[in-house]
VEXPA-71137 format. One record per residue (C-alpha): residue number from 1; chain; x negated, y negated, z negated. Coordinates in steps of 0.02 Angstrom, whole numbers. Each point is the difference from the previous one (the first is absolute). Layout:
// VEXPA-71137
atom i NUM | ch A | x X | y Y | z Z
...
END
This chain:
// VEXPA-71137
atom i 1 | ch A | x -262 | y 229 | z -869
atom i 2 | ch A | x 143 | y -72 | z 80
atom i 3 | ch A | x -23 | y -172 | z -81
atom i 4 | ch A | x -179 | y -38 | z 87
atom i 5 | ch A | x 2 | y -111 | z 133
atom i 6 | ch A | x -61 | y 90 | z 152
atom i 7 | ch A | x 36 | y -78 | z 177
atom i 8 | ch A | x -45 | y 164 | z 108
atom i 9 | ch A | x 52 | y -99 | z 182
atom i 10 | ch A | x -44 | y -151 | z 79
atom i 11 | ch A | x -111 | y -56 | z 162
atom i 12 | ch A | x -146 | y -84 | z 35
atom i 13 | ch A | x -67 | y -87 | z 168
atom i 14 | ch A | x -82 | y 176 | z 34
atom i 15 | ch A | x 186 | y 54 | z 54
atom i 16 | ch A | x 141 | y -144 | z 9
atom i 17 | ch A | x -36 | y -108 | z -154
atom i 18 | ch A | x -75 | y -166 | z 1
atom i 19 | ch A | x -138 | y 14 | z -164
atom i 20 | ch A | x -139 | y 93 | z -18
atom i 21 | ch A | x -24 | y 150 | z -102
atom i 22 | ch A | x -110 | y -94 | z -148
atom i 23 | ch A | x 132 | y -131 | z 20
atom i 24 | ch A | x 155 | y 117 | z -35
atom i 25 | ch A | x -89 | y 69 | z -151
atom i 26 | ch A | x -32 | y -162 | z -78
atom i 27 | ch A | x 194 | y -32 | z 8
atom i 28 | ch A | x 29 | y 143 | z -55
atom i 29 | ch A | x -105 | y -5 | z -169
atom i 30 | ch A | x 55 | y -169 | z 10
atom i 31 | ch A | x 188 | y 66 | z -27
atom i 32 | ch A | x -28 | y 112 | z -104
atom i 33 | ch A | x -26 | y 181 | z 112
atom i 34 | ch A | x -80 | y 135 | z -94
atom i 35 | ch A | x -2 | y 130 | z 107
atom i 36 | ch A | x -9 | y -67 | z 177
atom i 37 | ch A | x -3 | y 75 | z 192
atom i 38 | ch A | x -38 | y -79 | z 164
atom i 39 | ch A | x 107 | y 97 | z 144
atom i 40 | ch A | x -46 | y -78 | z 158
atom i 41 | ch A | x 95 | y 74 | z 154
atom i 42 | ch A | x -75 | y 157 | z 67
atom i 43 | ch A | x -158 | y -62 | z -53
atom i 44 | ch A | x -137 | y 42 | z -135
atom i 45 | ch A | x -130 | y -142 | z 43
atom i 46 | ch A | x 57 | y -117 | z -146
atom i 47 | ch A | x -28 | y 141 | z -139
atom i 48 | ch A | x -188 | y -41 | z -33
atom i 49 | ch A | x 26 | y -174 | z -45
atom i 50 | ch A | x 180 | y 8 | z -66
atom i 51 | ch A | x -93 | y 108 | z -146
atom i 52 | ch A | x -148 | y -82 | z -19
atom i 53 | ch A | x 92 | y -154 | z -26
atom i 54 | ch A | x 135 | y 96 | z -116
atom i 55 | ch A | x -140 | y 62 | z -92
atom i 56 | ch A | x -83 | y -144 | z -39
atom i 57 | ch A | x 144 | y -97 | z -58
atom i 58 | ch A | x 31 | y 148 | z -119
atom i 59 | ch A | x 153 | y 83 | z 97
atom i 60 | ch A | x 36 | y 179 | z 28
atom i 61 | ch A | x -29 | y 20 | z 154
atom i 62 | ch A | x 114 | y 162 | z 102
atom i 63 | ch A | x -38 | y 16 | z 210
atom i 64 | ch A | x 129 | y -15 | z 102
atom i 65 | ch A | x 69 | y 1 | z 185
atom i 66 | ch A | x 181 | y -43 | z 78
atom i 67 | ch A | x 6 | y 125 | z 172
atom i 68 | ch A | x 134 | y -33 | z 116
atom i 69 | ch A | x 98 | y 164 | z 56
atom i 70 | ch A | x 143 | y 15 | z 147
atom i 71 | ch A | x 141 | y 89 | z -96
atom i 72 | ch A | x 179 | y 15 | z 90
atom i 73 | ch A | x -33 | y -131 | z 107
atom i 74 | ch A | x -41 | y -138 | z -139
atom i 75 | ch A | x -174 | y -54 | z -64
atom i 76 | ch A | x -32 | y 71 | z -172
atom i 77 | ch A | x -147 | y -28 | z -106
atom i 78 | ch A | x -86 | y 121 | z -118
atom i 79 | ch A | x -124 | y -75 | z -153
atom i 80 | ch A | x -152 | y 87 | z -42
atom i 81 | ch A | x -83 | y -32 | z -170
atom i 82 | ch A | x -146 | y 85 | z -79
atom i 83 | ch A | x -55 | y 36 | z 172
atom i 84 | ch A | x -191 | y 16 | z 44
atom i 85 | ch A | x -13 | y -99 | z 136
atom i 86 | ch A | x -154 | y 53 | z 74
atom i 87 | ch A | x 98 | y 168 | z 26
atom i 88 | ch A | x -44 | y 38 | z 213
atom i 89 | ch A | x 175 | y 79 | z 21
atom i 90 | ch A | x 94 | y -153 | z -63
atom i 91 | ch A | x -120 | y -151 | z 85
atom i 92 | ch A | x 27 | y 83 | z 172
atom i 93 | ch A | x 212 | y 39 | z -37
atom i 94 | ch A | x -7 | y -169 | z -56
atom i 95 | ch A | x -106 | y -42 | z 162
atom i 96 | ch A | x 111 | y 81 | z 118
atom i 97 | ch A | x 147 | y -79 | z -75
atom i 98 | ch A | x -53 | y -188 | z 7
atom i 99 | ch A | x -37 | y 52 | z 209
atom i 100 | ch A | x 105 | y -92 | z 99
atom i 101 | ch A | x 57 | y -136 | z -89
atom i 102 | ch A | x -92 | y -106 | z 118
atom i 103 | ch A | x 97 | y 57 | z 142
atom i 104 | ch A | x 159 | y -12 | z -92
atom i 105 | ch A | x -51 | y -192 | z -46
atom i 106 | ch A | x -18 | y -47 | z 173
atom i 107 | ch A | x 179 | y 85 | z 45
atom i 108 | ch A | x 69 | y -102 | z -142
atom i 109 | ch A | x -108 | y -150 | z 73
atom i 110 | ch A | x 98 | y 45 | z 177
atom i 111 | ch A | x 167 | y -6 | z -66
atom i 112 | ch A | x -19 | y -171 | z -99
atom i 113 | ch A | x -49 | y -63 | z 167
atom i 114 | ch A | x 172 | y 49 | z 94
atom i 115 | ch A | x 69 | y -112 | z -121
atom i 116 | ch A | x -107 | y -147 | z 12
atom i 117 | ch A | x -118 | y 7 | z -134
atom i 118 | ch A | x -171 | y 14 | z 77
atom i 119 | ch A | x -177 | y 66 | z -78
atom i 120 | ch A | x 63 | y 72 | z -135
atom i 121 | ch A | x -130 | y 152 | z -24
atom i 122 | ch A | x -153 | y -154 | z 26
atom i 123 | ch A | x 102 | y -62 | z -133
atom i 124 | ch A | x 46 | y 151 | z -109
atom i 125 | ch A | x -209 | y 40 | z 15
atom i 126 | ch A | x -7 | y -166 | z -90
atom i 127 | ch A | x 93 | y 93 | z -174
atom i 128 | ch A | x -134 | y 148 | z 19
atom i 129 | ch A | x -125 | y 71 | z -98
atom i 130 | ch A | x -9 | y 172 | z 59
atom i 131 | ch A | x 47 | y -15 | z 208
atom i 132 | ch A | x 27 | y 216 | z -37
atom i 133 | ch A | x 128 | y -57 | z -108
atom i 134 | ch A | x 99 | y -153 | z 101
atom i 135 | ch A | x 188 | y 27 | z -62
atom i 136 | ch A | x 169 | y -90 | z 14
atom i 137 | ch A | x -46 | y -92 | z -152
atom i 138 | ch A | x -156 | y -101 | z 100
atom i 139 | ch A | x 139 | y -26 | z 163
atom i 140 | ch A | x 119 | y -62 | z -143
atom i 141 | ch A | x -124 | y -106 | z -94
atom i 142 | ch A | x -51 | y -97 | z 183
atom i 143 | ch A | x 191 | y -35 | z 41
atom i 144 | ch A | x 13 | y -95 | z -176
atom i 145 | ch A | x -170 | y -82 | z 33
atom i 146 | ch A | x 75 | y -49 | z 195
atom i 147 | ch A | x 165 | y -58 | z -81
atom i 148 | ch A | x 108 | y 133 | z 74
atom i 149 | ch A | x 66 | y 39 | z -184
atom i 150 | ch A | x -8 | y -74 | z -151
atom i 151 | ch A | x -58 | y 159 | z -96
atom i 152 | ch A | x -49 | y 158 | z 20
atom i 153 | ch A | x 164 | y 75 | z -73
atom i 154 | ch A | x 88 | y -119 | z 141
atom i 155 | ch A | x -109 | y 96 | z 128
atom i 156 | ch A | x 34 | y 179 | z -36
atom i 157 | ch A | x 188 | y -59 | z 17
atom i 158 | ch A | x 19 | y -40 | z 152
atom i 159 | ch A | x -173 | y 74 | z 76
atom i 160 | ch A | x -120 | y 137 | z 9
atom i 161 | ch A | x 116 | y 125 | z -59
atom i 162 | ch A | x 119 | y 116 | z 98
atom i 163 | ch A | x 106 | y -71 | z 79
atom i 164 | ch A | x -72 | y -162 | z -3
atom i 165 | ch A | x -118 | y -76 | z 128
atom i 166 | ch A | x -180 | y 46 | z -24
atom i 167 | ch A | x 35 | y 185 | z -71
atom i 168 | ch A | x -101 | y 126 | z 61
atom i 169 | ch A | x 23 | y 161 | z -97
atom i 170 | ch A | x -160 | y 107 | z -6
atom i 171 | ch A | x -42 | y 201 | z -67
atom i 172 | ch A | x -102 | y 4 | z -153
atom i 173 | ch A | x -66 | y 151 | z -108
atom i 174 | ch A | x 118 | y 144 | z -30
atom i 175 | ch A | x 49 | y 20 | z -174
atom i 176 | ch A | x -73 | y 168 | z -3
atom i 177 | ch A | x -185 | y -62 | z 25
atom i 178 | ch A | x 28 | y -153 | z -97
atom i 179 | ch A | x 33 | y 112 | z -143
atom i 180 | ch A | x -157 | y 110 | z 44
atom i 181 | ch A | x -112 | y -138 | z 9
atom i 182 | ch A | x 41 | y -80 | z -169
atom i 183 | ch A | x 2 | y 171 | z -88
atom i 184 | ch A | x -160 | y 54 | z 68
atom i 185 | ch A | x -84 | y -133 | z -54
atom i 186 | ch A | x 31 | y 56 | z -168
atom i 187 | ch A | x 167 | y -168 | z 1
atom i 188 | ch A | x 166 | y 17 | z -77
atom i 189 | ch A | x 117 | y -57 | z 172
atom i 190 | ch A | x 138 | y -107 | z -53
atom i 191 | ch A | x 152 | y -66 | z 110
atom i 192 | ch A | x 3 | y -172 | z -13
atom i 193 | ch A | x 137 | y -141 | z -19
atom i 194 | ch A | x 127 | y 132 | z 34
atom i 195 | ch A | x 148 | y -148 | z -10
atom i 196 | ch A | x -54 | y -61 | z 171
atom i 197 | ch A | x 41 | y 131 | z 113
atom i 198 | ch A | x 158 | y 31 | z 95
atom i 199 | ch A | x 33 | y 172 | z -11
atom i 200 | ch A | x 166 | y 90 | z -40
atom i 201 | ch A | x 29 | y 83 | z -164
atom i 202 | ch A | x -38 | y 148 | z 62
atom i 203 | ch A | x -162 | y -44 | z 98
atom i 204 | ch A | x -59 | y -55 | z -168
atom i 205 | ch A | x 48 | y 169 | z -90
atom i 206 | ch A | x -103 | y 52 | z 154
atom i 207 | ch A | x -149 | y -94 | z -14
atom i 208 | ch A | x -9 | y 28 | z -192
atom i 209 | ch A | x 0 | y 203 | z 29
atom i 210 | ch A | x -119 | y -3 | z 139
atom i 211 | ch A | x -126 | y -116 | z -90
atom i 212 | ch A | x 8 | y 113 | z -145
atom i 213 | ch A | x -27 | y 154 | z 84
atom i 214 | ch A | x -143 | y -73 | z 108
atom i 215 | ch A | x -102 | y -37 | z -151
atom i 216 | ch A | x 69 | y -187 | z -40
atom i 217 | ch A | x -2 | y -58 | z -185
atom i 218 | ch A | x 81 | y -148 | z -34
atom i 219 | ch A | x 97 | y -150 | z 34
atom i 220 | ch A | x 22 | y -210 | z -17
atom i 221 | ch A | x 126 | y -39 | z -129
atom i 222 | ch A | x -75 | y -168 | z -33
atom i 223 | ch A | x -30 | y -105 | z 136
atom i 224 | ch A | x 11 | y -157 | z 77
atom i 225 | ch A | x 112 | y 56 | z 123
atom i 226 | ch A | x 129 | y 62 | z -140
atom i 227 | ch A | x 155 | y -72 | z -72
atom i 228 | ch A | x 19 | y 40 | z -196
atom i 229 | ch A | x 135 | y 95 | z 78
atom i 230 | ch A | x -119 | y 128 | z 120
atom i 231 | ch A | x -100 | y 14 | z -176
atom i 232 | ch A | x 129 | y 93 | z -81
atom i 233 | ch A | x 42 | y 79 | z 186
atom i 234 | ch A | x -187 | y 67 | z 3
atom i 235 | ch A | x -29 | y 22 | z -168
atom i 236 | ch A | x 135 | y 157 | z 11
atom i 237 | ch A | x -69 | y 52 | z 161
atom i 238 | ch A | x -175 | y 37 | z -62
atom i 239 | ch A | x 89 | y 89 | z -163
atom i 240 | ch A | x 117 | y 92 | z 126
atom i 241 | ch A | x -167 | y 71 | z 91
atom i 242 | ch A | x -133 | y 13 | z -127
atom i 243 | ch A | x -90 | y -154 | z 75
atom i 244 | ch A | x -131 | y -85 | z -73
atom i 245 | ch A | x 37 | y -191 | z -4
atom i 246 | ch A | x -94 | y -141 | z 69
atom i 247 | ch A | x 26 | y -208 | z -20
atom i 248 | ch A | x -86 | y -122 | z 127
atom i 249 | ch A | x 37 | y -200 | z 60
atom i 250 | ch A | x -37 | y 51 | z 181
atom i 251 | ch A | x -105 | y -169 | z 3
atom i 252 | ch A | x -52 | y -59 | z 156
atom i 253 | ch A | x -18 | y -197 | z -34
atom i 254 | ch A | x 51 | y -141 | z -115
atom i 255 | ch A | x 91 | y -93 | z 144
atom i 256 | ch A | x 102 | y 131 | z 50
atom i 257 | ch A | x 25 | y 135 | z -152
atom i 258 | ch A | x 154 | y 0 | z -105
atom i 259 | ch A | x -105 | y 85 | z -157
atom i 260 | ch A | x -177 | y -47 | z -34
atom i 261 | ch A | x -116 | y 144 | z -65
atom i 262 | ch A | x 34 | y 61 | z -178
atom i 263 | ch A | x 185 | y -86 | z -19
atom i 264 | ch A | x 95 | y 148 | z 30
atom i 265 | ch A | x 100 | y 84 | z -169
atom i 266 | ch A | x -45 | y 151 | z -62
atom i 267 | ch A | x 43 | y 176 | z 55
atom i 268 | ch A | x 146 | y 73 | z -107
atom i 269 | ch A | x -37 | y 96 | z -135
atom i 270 | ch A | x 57 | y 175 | z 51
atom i 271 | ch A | x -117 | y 15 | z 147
atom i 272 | ch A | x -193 | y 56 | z 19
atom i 273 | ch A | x -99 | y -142 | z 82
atom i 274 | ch A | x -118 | y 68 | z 117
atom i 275 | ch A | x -158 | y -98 | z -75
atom i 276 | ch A | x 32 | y 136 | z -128
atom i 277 | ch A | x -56 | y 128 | z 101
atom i 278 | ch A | x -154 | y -100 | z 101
atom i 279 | ch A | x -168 | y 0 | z -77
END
């Protein structure tokens, strides 16, 4: 089980990504996925196609949803897999959570402005697929297209982040209802990329009790946001708390992500992958 390719996270232009659904699944066979799940942000609108297309490529196919939750005062994001996403309790949690993101663009719009760089939500609209869904990732992908940065890794240095001109912080789901949402929709809710967040030692001892006890599952140990190092790190942390494990790139693009679907390594031996437990 732990030796099958499964890429369980990555984005498609229904969230912040720049392919399609049917065109993420073709890489994905392409490279060798076996077990594959699209997890736009707070969104379930890609699911249809993502498994038709999975489907007819000959791909196990596993729904999926990344929901961003406010959780001491950082943004946190909770996977979904195996989630029905027709489910009315999760489309309007999932609804409720995207609301606002407008007005938070235009803030973030207003800011770039004090320093001189003008139009950026006209231009950040230009990145968009979903306007529910405009993010930091369409304001960052306009100030590489304006020449501002060279990259988007160059733009989440020295912008949009706090701090940093451009941030404007903004309260998502609570982790609570995230939870509830996944689980009710018969998912397995999985913290994701758990190396990215800045908490102390004992926020994280925190977060992993309180996830448990609301219901949560699992955790990334895999990921494209991972050094080899936060494997082993993670790897003991879902051991430690009886997690089940899960392994995803995190696509969003072939300009701009570090690992392409499928070209992750495997999930270490000891631990139960959660595609075990998925139908």
């Amino acid at each position: 089980m732990n030796t099958l390719n499964a890429d369980l996270h990555c984005h498609s232009v229904v969230s912040d990504g720049t392919l399609t659904p049917e065109a993420l699944a073709l890489r994905a066979q392409e490279n060798g996925v076996q077990i594959w799940a699209l997890t736009d942000h707070d969104e379930v609108g890609g699911q249809s196609r993502a498994r038709t297309a999975a489907q007819d490529l000959g791909m196990r196919y596993i729904s999926g949803v990344e929901i961003s939750v406010s959780w001491a005062n950082q943004t946190l994001h909770i996977v979904g897999l195996g989630i029905d996403e027709n489910n009315p309790q999760l489309i309007q949690g999932l609804y409720d959570t995207r609301n606002g993101r407008t007005n938070r663009a235009k803030a973030i719009s207003a800011e770039l402005e004090k320093i001189g760089i003008q139009n950026a939500y006209a231009g950040a609209l230009r990145f968009v697929g979903n306007p529910e869904l405009i993010s930091r990732t369409h304001f960052a992908r306009h100030l590489v297209e304006s020449g501002v940065c060279a990259s988007t890794e160059e733009v989440f240095q020295n912008y949009l982040v706090a701090g940093k001109p451009g941030f404007v912080d903004h309260v998502w789901a609570n982790l609570a209802d995230a939870i509830q949402w996944i689980t009710g929709a018969g998912g397995i809710a999985i913290i994701a990329h758990p190396g990215r967040y800045r908490y102390s030692d004992l926020q994280k001892e925190e977060l992993y009790a309180q996830f448990k006890d609301l219901g949560g599952k699992g955790i990334e140990v895999v990921t494209g946001s991972h050094t080899p190092e936060e494997y082993a790190i993670f790897a003991k942390v879902a051991q430690r708390y009886g997690f089940l494990a899960s392994r995803g790139s995190d696509f969003h693009s072939p300009d701009e992500s570090d690992i392409d679907l499928g070209c992750l390594p495997n999930l270490p031996a000891p631990l139960r992958p959660v595609w075990s437990e998925l139908q």
